[in-house]
C-alpha positions as CSV (number, residue, x, y, z in Angstrom):
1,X,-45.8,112.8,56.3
2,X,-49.3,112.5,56.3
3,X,-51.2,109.2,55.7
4,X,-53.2,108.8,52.8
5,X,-56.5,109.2,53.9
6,X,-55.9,112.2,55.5
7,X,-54.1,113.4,51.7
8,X,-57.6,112.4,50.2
9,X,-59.9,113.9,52.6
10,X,-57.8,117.2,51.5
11,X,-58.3,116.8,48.2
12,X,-62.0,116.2,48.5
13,X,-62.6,119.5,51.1
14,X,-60.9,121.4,48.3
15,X,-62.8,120.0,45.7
16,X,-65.8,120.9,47.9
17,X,-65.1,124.2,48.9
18,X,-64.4,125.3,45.4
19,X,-67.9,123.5,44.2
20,X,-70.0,125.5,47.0
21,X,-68.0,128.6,46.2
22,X,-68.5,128.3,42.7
23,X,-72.1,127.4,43.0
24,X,-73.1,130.3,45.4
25,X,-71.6,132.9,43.6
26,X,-73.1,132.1,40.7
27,X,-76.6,131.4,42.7
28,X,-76.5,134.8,43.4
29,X,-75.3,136.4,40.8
30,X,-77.1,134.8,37.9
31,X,-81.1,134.4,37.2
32,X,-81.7,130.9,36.6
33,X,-84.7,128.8,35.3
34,X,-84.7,125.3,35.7
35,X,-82.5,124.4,32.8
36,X,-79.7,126.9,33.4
37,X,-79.5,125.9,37.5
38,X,-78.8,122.1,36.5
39,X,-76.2,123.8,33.8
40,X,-74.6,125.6,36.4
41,X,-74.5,122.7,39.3
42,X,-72.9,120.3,36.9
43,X,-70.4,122.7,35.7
44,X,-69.6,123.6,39.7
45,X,-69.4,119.9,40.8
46,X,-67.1,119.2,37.8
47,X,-64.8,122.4,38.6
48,X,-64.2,120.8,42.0
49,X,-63.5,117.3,40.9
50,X,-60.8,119.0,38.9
51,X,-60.0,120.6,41.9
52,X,-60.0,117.9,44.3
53,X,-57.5,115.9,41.6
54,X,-55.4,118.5,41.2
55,X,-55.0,118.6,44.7
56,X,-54.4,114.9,45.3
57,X,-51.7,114.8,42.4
58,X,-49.5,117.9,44.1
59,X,-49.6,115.7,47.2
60,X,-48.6,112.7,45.5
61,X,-46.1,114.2,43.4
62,X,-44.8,116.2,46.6
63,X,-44.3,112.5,48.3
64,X,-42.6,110.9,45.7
65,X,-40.1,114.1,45.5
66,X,-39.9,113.5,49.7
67,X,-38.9,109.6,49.1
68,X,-36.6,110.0,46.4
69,X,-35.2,112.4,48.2
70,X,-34.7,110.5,51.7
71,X,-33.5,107.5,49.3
72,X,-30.7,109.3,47.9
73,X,-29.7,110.5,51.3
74,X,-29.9,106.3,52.1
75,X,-27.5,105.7,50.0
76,X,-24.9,108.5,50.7
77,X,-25.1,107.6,54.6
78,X,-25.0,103.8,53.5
79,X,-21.7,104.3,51.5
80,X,-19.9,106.6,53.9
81,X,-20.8,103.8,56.5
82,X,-19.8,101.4,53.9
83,X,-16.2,102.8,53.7
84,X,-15.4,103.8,57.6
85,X,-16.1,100.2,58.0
86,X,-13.7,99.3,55.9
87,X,-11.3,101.7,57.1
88,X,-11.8,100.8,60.4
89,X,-11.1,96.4,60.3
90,X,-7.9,96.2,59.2
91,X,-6.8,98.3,62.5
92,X,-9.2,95.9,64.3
93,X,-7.8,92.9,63.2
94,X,-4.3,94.4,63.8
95,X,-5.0,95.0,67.0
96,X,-6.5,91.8,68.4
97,X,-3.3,89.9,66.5
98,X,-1.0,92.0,68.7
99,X,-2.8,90.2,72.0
100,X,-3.1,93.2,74.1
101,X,-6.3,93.2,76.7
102,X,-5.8,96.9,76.8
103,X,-5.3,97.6,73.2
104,X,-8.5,95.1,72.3
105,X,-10.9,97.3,74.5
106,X,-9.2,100.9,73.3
107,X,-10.1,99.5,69.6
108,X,-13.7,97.7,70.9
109,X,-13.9,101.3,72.6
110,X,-13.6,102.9,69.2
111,X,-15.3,101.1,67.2
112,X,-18.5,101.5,69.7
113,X,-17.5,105.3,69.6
114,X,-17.5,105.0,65.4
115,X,-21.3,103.2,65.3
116,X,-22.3,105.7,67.6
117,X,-21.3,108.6,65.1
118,X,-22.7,106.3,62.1
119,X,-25.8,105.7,64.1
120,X,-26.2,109.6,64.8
121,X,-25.2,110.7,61.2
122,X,-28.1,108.3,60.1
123,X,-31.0,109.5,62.0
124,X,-29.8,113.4,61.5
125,X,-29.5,112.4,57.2
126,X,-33.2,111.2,57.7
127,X,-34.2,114.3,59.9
128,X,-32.7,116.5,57.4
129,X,-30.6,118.1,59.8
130,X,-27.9,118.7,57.5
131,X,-27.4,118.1,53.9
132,X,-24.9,115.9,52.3
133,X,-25.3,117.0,48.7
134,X,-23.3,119.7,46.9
135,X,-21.3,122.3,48.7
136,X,-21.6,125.7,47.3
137,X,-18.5,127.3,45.8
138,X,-16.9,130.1,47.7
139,X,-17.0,133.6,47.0
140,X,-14.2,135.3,45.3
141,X,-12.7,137.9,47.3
142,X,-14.0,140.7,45.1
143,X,-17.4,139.4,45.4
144,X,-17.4,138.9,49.2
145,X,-16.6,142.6,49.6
């Protein structure tokens, strides 16, 4: 992600480049008095501020699709966490009730193993390394073939 200055400064070069563009193509293609040259530069610096806000409003609209989307894959990691957790106490507290030193760090082992794979899951969600939303549905045999 890029910060927002550097989003802007894009927006602006666009808006430039389009404005000088604009403005030497029709320097050199028209014949122009006085009146028609100030005609022409006003239309050119307004076609790039059109530019340049077009441009900033496909990067902003691009970042809020990007948080939205790293939000939604928030809560999906946050809720699978949610119920491993949950799966995971009861044996915990079973375990320590029963009094066993070797049972107690075989569970503390497994639960550090579980965090681990939480922790892991996490940062690849973020990364989009994998995707947690809909699976496709699988071909029919006929149209595999």
């Amino acid at each position: 992600m890029r910060p927002m200055r550097d989003k802007v400064l894009l927006a602006i070069g666009a808006g430039l480049l389009v404005s000088l563009t604009a403005f030497f193509v029709n320097f050199t293609n028209i014949t122009m008095d006085r009146s028609l040259l100030l005609r022409v530069v006003i239309g050119d610096v307004m076609a790039g501020l059109v530019t340049g806000l077009v441009a900033l409003a496909i990067q902003l609209r691009y970042d809020g699709m990007y948080y939205r989307f790293a939000m939604e894959r928030a809560g999906i990691v946050a809720e699978l966490n949610h119920h491993v957790r949950n799966a995971v106490f009861p044996l915990c507290l079973a375990v320590q009730r029963n009094g066993e030193a070797e049972a107690n760090r075989l569970a503390t082992e497994a639960v550090e193993r579980i965090n681990v794979a939480l922790r892991d899951a996490m940062s690849d969600a973020f990364a989009r390394n994998v995707d947690y939303g809909v699976t496709p549905m699988p071909l029919r045999k006929d149209e595999a073939a």
